[in-house]
Predicted model as a PDB file, atoms N, CA, C, CB and O in Angstrom, pLDDT in the B-factor column:
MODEL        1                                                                  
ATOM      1  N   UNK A   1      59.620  -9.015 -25.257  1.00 55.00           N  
ATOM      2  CA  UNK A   1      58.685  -8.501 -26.251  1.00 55.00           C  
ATOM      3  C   UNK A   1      59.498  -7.835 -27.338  1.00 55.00           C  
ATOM      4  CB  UNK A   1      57.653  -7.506 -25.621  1.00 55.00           C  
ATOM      5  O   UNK A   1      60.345  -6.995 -27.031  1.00 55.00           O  
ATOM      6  N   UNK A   2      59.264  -8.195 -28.668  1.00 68.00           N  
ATOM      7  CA  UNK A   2      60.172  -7.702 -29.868  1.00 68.00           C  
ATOM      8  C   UNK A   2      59.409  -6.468 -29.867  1.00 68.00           C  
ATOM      9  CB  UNK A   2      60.236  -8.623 -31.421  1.00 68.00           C  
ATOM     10  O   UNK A   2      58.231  -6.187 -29.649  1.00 68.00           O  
ATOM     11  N   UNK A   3      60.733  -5.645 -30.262  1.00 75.00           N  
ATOM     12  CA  UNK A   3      59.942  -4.404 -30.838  1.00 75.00           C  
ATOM     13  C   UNK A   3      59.198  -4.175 -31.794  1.00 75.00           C  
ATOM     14  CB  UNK A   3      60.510  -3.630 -31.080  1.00 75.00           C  
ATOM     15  O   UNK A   3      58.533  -3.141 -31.739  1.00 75.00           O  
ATOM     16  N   UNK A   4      59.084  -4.953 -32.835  1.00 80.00           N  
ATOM     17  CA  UNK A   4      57.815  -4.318 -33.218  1.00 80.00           C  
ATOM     18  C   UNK A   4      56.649  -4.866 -33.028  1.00 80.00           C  
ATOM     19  CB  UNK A   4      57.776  -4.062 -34.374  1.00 80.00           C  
ATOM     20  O   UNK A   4      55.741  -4.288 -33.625  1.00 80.00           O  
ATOM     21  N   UNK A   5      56.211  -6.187 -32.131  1.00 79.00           N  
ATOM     22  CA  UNK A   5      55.383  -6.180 -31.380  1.00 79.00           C  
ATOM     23  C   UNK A   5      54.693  -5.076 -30.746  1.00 79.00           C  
ATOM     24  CB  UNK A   5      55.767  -6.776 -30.766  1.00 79.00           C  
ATOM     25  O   UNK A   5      53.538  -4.664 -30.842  1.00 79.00           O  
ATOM     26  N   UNK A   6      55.936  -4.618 -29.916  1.00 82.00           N  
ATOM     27  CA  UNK A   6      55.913  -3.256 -29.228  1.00 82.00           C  
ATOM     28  C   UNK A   6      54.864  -1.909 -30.095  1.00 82.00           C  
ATOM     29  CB  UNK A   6      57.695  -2.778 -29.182  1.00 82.00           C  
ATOM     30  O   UNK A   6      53.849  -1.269 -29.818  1.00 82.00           O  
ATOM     31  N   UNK A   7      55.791  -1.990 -31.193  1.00 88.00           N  
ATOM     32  CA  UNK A   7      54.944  -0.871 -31.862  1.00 88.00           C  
ATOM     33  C   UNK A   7      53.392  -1.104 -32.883  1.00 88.00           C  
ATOM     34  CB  UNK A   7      56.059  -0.211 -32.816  1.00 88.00           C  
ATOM     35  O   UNK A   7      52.704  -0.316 -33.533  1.00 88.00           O  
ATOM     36  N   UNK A   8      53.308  -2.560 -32.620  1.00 90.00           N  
ATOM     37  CA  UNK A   8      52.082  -2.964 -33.130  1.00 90.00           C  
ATOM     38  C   UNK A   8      50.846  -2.593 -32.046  1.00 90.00           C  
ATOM     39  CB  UNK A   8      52.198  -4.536 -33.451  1.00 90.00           C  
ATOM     40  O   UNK A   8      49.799  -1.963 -32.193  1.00 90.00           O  
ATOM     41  N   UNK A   9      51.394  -3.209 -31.000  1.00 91.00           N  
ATOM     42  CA  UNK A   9      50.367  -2.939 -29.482  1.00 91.00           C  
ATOM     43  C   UNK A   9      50.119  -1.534 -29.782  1.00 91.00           C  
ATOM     44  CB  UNK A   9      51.208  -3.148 -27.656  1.00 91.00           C  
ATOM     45  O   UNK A   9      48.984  -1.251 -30.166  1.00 91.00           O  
ATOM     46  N   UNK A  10      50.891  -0.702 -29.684  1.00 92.00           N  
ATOM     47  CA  UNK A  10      50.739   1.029 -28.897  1.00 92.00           C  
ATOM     48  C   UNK A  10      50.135   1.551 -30.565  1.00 92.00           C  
ATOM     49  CB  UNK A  10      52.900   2.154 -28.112  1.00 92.00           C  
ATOM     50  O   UNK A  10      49.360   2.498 -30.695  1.00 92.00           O  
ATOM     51  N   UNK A  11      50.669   0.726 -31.741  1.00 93.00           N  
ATOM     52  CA  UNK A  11      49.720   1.945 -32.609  1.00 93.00           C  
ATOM     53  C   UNK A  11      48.190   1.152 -32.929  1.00 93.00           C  
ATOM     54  CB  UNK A  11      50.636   2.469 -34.454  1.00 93.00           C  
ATOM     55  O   UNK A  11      47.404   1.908 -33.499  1.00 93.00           O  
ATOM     56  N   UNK A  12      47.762   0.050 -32.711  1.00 93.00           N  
ATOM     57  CA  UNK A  12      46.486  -0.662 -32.095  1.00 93.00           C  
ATOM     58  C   UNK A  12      45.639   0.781 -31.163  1.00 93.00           C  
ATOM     59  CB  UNK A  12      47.123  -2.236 -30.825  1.00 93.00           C  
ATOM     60  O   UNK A  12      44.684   1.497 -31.465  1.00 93.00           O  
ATOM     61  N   UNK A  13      46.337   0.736 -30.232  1.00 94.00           N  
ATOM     62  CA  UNK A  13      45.915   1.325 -28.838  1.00 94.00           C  
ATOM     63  C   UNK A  13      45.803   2.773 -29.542  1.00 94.00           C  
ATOM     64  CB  UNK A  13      47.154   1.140 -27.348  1.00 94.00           C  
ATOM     65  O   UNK A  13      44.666   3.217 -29.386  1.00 94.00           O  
ATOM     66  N   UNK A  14      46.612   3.612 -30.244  1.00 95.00           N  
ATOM     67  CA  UNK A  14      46.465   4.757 -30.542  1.00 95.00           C  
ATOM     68  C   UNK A  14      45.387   4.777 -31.899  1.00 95.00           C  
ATOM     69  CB  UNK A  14      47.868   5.326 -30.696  1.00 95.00           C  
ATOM     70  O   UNK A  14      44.488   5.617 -31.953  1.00 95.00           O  
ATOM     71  N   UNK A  15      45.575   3.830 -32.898  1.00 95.00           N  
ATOM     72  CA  UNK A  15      44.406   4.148 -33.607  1.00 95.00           C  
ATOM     73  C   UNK A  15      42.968   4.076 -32.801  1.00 95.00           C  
ATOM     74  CB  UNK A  15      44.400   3.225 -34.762  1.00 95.00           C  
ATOM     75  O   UNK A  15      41.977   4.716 -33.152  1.00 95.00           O  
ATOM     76  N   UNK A  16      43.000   3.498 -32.057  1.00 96.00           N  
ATOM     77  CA  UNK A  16      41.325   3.031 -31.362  1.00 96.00           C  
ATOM     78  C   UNK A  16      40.904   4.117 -30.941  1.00 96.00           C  
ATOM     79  CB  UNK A  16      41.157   1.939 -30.020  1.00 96.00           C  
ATOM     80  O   UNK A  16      39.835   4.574 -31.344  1.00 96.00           O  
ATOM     81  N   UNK A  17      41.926   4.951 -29.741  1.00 96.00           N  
ATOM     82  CA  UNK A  17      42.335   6.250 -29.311  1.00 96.00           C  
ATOM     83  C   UNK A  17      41.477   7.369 -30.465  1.00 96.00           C  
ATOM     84  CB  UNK A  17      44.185   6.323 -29.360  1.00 96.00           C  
ATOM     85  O   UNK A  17      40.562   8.128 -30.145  1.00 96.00           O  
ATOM     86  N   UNK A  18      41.949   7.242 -31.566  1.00 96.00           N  
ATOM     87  CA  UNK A  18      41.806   8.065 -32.585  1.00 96.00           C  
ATOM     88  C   UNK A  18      39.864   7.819 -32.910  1.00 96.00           C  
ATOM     89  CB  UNK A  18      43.077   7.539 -33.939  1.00 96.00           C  
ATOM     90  O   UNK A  18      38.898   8.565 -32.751  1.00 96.00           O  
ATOM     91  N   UNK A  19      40.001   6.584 -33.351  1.00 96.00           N  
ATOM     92  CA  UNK A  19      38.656   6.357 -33.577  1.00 96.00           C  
ATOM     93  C   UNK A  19      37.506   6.745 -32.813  1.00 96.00           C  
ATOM     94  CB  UNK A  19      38.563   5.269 -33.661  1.00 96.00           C  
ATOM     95  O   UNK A  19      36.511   7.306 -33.271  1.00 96.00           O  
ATOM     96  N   UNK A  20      37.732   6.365 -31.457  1.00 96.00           N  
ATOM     97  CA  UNK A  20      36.669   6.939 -30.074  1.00 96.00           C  
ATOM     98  C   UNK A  20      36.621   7.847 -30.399  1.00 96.00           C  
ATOM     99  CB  UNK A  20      36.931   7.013 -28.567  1.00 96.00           C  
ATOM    100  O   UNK A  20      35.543   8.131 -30.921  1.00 96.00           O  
ATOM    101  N   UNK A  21      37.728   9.007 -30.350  1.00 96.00           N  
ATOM    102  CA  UNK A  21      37.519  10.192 -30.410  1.00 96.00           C  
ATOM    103  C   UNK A  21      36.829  11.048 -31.722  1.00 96.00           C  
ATOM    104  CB  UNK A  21      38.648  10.537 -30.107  1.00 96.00           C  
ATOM    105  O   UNK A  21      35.964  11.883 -31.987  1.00 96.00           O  
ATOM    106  N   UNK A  22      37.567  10.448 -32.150  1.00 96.00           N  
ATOM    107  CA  UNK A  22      36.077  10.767 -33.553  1.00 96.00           C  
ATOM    108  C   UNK A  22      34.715  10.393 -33.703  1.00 96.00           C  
ATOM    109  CB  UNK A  22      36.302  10.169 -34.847  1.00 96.00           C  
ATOM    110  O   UNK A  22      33.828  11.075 -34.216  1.00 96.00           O  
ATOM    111  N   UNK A  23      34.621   9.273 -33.224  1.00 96.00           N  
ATOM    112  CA  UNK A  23      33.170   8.503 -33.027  1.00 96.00           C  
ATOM    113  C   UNK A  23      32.417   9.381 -31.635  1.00 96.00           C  
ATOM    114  CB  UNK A  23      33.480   6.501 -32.587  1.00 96.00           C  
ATOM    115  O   UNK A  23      31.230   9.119 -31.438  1.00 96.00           O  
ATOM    116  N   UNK A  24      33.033  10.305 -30.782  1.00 96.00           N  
ATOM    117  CA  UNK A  24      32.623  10.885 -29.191  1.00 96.00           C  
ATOM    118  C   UNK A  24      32.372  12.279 -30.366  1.00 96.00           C  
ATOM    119  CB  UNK A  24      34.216  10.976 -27.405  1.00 96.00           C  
ATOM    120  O   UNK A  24      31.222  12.718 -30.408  1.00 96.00           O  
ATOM    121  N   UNK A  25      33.404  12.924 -31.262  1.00 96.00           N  
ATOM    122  CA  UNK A  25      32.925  14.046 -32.052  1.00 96.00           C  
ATOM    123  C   UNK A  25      31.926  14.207 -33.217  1.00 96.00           C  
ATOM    124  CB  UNK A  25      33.881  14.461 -32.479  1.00 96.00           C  
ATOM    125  O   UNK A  25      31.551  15.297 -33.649  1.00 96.00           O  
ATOM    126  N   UNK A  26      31.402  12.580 -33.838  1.00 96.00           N  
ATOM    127  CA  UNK A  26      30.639  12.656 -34.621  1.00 96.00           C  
ATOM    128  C   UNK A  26      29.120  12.180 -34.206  1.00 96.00           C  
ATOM    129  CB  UNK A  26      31.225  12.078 -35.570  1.00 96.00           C  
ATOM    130  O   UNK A  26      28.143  12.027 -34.939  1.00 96.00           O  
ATOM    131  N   UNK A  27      29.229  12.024 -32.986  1.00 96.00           N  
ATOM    132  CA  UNK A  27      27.983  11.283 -32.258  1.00 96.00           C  
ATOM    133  C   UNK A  27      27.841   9.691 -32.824  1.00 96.00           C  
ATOM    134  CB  UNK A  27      26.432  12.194 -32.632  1.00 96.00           C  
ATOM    135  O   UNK A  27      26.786   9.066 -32.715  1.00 96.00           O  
ATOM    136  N   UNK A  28      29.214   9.060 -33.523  1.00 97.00           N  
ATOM    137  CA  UNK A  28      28.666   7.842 -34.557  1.00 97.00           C  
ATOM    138  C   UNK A  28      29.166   6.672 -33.084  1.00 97.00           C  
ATOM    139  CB  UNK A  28      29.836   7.615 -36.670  1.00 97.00           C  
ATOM    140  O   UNK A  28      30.314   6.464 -32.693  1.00 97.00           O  
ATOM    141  N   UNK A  29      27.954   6.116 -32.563  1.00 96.00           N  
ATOM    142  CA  UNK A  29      28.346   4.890 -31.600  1.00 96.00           C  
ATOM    143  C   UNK A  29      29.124   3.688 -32.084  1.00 96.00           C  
ATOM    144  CB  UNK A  29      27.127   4.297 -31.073  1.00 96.00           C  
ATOM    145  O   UNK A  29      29.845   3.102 -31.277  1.00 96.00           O  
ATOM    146  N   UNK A  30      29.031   3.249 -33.410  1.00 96.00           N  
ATOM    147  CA  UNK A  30      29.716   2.490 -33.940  1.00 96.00           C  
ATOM    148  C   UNK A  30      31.366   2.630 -33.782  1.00 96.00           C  
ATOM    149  CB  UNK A  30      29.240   2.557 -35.111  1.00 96.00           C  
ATOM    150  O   UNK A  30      32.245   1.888 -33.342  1.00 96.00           O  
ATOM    151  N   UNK A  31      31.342   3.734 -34.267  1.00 96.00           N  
ATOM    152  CA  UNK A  31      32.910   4.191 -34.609  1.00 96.00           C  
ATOM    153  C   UNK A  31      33.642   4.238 -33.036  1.00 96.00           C  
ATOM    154  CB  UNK A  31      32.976   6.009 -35.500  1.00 96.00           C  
ATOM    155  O   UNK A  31      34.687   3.610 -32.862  1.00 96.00           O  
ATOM    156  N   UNK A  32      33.213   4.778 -32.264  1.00 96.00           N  
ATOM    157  CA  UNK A  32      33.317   4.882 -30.276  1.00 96.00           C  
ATOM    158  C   UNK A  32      33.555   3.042 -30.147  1.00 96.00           C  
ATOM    159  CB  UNK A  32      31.109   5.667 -29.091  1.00 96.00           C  
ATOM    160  O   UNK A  32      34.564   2.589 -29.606  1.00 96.00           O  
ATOM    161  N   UNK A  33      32.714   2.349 -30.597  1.00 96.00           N  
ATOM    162  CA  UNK A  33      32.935   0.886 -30.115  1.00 96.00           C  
ATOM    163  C   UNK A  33      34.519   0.145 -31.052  1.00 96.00           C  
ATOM    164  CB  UNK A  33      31.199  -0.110 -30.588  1.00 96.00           C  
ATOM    165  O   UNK A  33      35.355  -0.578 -30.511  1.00 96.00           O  
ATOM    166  N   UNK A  34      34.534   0.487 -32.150  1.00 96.00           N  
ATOM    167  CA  UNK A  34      35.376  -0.441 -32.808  1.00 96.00           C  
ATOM    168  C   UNK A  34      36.800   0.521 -32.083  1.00 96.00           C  
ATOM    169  CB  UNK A  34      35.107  -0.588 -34.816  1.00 96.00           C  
ATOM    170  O   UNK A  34      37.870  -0.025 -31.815  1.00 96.00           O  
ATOM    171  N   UNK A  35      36.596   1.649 -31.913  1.00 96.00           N  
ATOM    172  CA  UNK A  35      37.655   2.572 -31.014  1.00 96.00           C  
ATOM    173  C   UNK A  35      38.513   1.733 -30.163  1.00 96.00           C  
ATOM    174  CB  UNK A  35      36.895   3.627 -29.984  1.00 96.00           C  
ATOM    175  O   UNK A  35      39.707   1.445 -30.084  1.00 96.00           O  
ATOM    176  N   UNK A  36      37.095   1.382 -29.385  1.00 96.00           N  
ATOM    177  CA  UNK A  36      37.428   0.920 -28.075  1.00 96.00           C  
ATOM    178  C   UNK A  36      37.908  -0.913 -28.473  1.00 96.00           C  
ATOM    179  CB  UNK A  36      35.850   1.206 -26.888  1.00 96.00           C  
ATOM    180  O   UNK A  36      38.679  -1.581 -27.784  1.00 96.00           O  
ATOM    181  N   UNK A  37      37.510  -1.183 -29.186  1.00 96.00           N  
ATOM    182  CA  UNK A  37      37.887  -2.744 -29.653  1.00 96.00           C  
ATOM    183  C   UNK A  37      39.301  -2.859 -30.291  1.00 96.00           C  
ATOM    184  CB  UNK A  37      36.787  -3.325 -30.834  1.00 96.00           C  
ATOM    185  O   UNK A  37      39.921  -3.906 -30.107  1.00 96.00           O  
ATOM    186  N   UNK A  38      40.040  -1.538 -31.268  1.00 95.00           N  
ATOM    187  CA  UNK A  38      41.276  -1.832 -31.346  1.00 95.00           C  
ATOM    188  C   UNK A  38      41.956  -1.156 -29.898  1.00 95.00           C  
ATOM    189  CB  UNK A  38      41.828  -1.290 -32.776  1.00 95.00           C  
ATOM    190  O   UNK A  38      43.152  -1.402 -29.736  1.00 95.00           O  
ATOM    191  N   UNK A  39      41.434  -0.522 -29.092  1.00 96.00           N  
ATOM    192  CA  UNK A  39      42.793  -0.073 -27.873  1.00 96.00           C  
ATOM    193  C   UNK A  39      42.505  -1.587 -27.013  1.00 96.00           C  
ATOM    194  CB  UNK A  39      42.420   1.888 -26.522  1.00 96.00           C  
ATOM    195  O   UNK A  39      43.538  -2.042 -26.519  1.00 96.00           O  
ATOM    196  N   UNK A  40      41.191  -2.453 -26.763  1.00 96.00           N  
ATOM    197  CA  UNK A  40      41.142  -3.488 -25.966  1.00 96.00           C  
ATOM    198  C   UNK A  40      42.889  -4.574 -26.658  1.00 96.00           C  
ATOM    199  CB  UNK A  40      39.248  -4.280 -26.224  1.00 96.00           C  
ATOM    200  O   UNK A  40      43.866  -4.947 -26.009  1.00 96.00           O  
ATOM    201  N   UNK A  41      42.456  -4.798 -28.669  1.00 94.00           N  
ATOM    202  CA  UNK A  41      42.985  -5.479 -28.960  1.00 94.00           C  
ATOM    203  C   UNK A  41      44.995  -5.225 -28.545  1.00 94.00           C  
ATOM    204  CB  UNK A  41      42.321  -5.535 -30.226  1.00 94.00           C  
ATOM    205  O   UNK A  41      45.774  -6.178 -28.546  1.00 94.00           O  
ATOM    206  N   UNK A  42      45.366  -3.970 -28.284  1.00 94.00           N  
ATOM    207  CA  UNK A  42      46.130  -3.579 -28.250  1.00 94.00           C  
ATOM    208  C   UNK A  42      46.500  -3.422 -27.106  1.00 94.00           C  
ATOM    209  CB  UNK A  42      46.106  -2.939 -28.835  1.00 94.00           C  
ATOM    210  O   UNK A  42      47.537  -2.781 -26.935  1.00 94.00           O  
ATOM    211  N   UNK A  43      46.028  -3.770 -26.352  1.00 94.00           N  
ATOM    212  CA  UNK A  43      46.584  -4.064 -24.499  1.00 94.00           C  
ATOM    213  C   UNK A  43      46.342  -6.161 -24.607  1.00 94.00           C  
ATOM    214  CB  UNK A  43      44.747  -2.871 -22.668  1.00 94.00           C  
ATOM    215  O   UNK A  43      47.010  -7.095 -24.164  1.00 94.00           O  
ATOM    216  N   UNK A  44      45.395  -6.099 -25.206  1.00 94.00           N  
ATOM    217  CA  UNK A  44      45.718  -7.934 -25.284  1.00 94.00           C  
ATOM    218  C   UNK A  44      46.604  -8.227 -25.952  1.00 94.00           C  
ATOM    219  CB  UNK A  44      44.721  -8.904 -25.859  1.00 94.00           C  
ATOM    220  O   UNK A  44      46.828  -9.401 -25.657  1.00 94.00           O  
ATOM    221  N   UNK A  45      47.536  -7.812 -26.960  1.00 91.00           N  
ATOM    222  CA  UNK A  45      48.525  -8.029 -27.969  1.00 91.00           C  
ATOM    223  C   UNK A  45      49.812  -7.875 -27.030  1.00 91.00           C  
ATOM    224  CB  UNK A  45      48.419  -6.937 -29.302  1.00 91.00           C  
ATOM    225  O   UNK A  45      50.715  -8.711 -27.051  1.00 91.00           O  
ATOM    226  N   UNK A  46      49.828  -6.860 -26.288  1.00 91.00           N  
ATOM    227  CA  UNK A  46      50.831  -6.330 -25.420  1.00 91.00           C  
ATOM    228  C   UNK A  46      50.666  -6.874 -24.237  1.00 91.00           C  
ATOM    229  CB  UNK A  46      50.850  -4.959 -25.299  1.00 91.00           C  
ATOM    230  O   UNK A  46      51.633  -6.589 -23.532  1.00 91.00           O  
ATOM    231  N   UNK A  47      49.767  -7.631 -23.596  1.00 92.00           N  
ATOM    232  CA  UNK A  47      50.110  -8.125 -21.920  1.00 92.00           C  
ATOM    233  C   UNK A  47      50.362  -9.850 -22.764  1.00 92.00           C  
ATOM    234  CB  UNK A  47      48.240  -7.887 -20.240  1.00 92.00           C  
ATOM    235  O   UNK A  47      51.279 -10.447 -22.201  1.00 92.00           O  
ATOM    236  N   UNK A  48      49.747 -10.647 -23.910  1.00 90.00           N  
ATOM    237  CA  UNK A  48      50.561 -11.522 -24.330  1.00 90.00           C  
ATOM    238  C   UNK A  48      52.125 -11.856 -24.832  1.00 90.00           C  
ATOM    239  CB  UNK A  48      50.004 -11.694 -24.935  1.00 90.00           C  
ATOM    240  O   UNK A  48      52.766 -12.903 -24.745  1.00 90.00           O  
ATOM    241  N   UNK A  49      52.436 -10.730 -25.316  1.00 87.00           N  
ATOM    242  CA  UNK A  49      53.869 -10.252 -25.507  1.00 87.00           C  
ATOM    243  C   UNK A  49      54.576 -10.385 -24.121  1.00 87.00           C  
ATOM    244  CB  UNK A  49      53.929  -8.672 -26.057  1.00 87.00           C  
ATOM    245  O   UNK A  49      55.655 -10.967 -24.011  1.00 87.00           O  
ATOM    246  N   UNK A  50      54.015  -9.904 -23.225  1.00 87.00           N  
ATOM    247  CA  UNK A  50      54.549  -9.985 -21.523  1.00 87.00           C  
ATOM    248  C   UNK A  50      54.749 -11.109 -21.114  1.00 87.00           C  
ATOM    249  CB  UNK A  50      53.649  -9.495 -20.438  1.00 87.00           C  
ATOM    250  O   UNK A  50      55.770 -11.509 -20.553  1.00 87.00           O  
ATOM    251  N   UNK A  51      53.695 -11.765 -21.387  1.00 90.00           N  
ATOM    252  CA  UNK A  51      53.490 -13.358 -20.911  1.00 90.00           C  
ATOM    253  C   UNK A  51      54.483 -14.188 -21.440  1.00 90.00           C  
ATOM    254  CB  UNK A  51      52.117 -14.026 -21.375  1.00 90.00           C  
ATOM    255  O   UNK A  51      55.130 -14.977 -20.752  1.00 90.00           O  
ATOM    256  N   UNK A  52      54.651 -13.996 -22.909  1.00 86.00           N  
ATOM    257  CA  UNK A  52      55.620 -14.924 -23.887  1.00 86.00           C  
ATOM    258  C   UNK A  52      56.854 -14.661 -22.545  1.00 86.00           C  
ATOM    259  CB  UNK A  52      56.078 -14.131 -25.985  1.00 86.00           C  
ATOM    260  O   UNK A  52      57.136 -15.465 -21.657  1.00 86.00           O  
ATOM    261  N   UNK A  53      57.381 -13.404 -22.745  1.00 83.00           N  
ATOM    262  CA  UNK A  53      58.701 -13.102 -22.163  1.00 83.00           C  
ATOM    263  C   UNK A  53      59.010 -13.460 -20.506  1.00 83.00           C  
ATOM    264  CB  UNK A  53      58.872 -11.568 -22.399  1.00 83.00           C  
ATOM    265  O   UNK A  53      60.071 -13.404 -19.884  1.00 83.00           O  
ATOM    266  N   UNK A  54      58.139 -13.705 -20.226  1.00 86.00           N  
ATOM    267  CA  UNK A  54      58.151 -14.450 -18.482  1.00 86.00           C  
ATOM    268  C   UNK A  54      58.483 -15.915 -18.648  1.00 86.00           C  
ATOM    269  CB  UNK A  54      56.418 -14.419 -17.536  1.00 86.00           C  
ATOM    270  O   UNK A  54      59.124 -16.467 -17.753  1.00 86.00           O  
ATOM    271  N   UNK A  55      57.989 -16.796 -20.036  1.00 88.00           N  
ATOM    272  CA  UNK A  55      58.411 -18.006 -19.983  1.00 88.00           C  
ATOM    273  C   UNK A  55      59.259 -18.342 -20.711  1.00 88.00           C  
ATOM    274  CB  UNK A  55      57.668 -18.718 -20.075  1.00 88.00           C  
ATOM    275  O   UNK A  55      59.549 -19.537 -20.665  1.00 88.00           O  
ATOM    276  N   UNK A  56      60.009 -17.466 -21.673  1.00 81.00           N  
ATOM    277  CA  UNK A  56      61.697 -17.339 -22.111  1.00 81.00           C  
ATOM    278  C   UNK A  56      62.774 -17.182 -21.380  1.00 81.00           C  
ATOM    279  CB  UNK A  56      61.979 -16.359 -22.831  1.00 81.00           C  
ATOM    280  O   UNK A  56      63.954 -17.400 -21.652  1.00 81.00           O  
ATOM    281  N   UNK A  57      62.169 -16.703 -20.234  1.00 69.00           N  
ATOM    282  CA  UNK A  57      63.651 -16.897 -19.054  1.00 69.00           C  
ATOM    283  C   UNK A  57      63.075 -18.132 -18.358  1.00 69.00           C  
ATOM    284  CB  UNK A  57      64.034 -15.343 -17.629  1.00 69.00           C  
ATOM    285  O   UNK A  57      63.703 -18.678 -17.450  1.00 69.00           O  
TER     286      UNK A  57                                                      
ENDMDL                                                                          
END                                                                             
């Protein structure tokens, strides 16, 4: 997994992070879902990155 793959996944995962938590402090359900849709996109970005690198060796 290239690094900045790497740092694409985890700041995915941390903006979403960010968003929930604002969307859980503003009562806005919208904002809680797309939260949760960039940390999903950001563990799928990162366990494909995994995958690539299992069939390079």
């Amino acid at each position: 997994m290239g690094t900045d793959d790497k740092f694409e996944a985890k700041a995915d995962q941390l903006k979403g992070k960010v968003k929930e938590g604002v969307g859980d402090a503003t009562d806005d359900p919208g904002l809680q879902a797309e939260g949760q849709t960039d940390q999903s996109k950001g563990h799928l970005k990162e366990a494909a990155e995994k995958v690539k690198d299992v069939f390079k060796k």
